[in-house]
N, C-alpha and C positions, 0 to 999 in steps of 0.2 A: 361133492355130490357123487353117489354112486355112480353113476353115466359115466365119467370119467375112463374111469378104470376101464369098461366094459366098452370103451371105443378107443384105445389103448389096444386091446386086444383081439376084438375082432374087427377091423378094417380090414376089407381085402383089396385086392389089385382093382382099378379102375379099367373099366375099357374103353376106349373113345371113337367115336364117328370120324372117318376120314376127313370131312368136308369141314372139321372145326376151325378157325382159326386159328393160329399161333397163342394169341392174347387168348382164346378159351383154354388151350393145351394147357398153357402157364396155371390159369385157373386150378384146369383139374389135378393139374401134379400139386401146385399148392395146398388144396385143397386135402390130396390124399397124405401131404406129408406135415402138416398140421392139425389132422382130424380129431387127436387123440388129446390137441392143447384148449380147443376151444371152450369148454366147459369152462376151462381154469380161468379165462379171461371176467373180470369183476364188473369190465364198463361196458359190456355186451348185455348180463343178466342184470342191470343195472334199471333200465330205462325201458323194457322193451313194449312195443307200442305206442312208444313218446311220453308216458304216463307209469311214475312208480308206485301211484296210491292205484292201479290196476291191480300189484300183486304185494297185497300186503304181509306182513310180517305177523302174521296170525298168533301166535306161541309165544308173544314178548308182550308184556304188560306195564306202564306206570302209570303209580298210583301214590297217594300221599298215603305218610305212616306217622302217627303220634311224633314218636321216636326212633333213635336206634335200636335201644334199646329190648322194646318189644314188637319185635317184624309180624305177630301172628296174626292181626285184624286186618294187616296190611296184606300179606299173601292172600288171605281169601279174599280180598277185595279182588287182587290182581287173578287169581284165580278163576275167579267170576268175569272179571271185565273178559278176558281170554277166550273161554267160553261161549261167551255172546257171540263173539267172531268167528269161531271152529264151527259153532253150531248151527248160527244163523238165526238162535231163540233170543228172543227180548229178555228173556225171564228164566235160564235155564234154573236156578236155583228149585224152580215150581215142578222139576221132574222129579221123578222116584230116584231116590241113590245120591244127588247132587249134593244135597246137605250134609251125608255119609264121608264124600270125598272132601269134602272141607273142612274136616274132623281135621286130617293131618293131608293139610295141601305139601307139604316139604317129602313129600316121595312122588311127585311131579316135579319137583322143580329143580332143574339144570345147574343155576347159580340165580343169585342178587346180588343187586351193588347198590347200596347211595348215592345219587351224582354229587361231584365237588361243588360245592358251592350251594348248593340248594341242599341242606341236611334233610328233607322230609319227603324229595322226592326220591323214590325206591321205582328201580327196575329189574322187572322179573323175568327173567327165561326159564319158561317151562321144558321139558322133555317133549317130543312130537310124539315119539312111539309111543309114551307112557298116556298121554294125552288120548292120541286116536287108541290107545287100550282100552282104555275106562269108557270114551263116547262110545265105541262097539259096545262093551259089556253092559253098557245103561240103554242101549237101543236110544240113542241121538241120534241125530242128521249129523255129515260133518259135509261141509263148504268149501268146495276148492278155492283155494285163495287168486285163482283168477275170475276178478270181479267186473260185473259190466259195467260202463262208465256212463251216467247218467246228467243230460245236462238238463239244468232247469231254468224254466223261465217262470217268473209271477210279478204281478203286477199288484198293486195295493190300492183301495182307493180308503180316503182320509175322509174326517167328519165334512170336508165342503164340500165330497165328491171328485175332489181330483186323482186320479190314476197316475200311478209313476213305478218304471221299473223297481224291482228288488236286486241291487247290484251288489258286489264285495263290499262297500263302505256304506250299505243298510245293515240296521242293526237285527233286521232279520234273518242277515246274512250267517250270524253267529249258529241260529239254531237250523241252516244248511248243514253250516260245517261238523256242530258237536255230532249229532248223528251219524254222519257219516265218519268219522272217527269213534266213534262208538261201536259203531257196528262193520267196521272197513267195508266199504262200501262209498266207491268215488263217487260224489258229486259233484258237478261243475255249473258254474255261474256263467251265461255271456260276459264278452267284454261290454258290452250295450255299446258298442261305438257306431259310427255314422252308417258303417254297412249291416249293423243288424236295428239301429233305429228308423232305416230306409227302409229294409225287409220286411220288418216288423214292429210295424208303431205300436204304441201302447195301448191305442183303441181296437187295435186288431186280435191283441195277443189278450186283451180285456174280453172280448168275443169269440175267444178258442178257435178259432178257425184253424183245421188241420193243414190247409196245405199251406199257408204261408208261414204257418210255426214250426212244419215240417223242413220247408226250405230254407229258412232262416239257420237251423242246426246241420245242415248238411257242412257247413266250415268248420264245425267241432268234431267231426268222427263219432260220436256216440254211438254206443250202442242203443241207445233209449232214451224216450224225450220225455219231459213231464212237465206239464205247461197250466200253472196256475192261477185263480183269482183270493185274492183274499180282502175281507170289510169289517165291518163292526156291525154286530145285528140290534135291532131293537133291543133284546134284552141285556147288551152290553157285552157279549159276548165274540169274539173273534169268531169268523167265519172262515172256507177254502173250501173252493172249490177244484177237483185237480183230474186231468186226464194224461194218464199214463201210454205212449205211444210205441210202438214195436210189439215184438212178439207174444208178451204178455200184456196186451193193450187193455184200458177199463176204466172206468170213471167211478169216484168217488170221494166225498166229501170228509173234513176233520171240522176239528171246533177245539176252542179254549179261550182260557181268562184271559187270555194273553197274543199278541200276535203271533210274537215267536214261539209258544204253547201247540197255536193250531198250525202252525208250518212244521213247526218238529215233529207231531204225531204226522202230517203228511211223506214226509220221510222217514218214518219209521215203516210206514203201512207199506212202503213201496218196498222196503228191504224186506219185510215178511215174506212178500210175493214171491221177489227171486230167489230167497232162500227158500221158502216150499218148492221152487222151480229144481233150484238145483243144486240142493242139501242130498245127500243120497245116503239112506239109514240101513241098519243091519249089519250084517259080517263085512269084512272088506270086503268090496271088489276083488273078485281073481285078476292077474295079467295075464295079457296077450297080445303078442307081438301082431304088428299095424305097420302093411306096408307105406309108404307117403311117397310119392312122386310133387317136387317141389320146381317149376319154372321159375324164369328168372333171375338165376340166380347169376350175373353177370360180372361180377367183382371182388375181391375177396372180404370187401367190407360186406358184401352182401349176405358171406357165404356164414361171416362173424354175425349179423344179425339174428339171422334166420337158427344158428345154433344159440345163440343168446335165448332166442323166441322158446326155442324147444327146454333148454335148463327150467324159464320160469314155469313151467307147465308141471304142477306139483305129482299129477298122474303117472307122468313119465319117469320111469325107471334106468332105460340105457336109448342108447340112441347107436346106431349102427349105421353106416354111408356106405351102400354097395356099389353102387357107379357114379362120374360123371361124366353127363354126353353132352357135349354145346353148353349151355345154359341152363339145363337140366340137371335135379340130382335127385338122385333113389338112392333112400332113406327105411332103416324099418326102425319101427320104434318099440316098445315094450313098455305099455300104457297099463293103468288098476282100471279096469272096467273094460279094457276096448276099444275096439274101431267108435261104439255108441258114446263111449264116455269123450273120448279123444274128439271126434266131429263136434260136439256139445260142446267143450270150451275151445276150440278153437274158432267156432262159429260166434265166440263172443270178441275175439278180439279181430284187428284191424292189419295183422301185420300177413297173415294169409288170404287167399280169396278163393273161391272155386274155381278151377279150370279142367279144361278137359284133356284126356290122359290120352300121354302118346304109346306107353310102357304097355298095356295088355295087361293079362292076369300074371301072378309070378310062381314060383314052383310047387304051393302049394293049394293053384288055380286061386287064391283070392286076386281080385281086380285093388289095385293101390289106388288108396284117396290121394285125389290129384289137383294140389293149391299153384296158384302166380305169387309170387312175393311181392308184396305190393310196396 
């Protein structure tokens, strides 16, 4: 990653508060004489937020192909599937230009490989640059691949009327999942075990009631709740009903032939949402450096997370550590979009929080965004 290099280079000398600790001293020297390796480390940018399908792997596609032989329906498949995810469109195909670049998908694309043992499944890596080139020039959205993590609950009820949760081993659990591998885009299922079937009985969550469905997800960390019913109607057709909870909160209904038909289009609907939220179209984003003042930070694992947290931030460009004081570290960072774009995903995930700053404004009078590591 580019960051690397550019905290490599500019690190500068730390200052430190008399009144620290010994164990914080240790920190901060640690700290400044590892500053420039943390990037490198693989099981930091691994897992960050507790969840690796938070920051998916946007740019890499498989897909089934005839053959070896002829890889070319198979690229634009992978092409396509790719797409969906960069762009946040169900349907990118239906833009202007999209059909054009499927002409000759192979000036996107990085490498492919067949995996062993499975001859027909093909995996694609496309180019990023070449990628975000073509979504700029076609005036697409592109989607930071840090995603919010959405838990769901739905409830079913069957021809006699009985209500019973939708858990990992219903088979409406399948079209949670495809979707949300379709369009990266974490979904999470409760465990339904005794403490959220205490929380939330299934007459309750049958009856949407916000606060106990509200409180029921607070053990999951979501960013967003989305709390369903779904039947069979008179005319044979699947029904759902679904309320979407957080920032982009709203109610609204799907249908199909099928159970998993009208659950799936409910997770489709709900990706559309947060990708119009925060798909951002037109030219790139210019950078600009963002100061961060980060508490907390009390241990050197902590200090490895929190750098872990900044690598998967696709925004971020370099990452620079001008001090550490106590617990405390001042950070500037060098984000596409800004202090605006930079606040927006990091207010989606879980490993920062707001706090109030102790640093002031810094040499160029902006005031640094001031997180807890939580």
């Amino acid at each position: 990653m580019r960051a690397s290099r550019a905290m490599n280079e500019r690190v500068r000398p730390h200052r430190f508060r008399r009144s620290a600790s010994r164990g914080r001293r240790r920190l901060a020297a640690a700290v400044l004489a590892i500053a420039g390796f943390a990037w490198g480390a693989p099981a930091w940018a691994a897992g960050p937020d507790g969840a690796r399908d938070r920051y998916p792997d946007l740019y890499t596609a498989r897909v089934m192909a005839e053959d070896r032989g002829n890889v070319d329906l198979a690229l634009v498949r992978a092409m396509r599937a790719m797409l969906v995810r960069v762009t946040g469109l169900r349907r990118p195909e239906a833009s202007p230009g999209v059909r054009d670049a499927f002409a000759n998908p192979e000036r996107y694309v990085q490498q492919y490989l067949f995996e062993s043992g499975a001859d027909h499944d093909l995996t694609v890596k496309f180019d990023p640059d070449a990628i975000d080139r073509l979504v700029e020039e076609l005036g697409l959205g592109r989607w930071s691949r840090v995603r919010p993590r959405v838990i769901v609950w739905l409830a079913v009820e069957d021809e006699r009327g009985r209500k019973t949760y939708v858990d990992s081993a219903s088979r409406a659990a399948v079209a949670i999942d495809e979707p949300a591998h379709e369009r990266g885009m974490p979904f999470v299922l409760p465990l339904y075990d005794i403490e959220d079937r205490m929380t939330l009985p299934v007459s309750t969550l049958w009856g949407g009631f916000p606060e106990p469905i509200e409180r029921a997800s607070r053990r999951y960390a979501a960013d967003a709740v989305l709390a369903g019913r779904a039947w069979r109607g008179d005319t044979g057709l699947w029904k759902a009903r679904w309320t979407l909870f957080g920032e982009l909160t709203r109610e609204f209904r799907t249908s199909g032939e099928s159970l998993e038909a009208a659950v799936a289009e409910g997770m489709h609907e709900v990706v559309d949402r947060f990708a119009a939220r925060f798909a951002r179209h037109g030219a790139a984003a210019a950078s600009a450096g963002v100061p961060l003042e980060v508490a907390g930070v009390e241990r050197l694992e902590d200090y490895g997370r929190l750098m872990g947290y900044l690598a998967s931030i696709d925004i971020v460009e370099t990452v620079q550590v001008e001090r550490v004081e106590a617990s405390r570290v001042r950070i500037v960072l060098r984000a596409k979009g800004g202090r605006p774009a930079l606040t927006e995903l990091i207010a989606l995930g879980r490993t920062l929080v707001p706090a109030e700053s102790a640093a002031g404004e810094d040499d160029e009078g902006a005031s640094a965004l001031a997180y807890q590591l939580r």
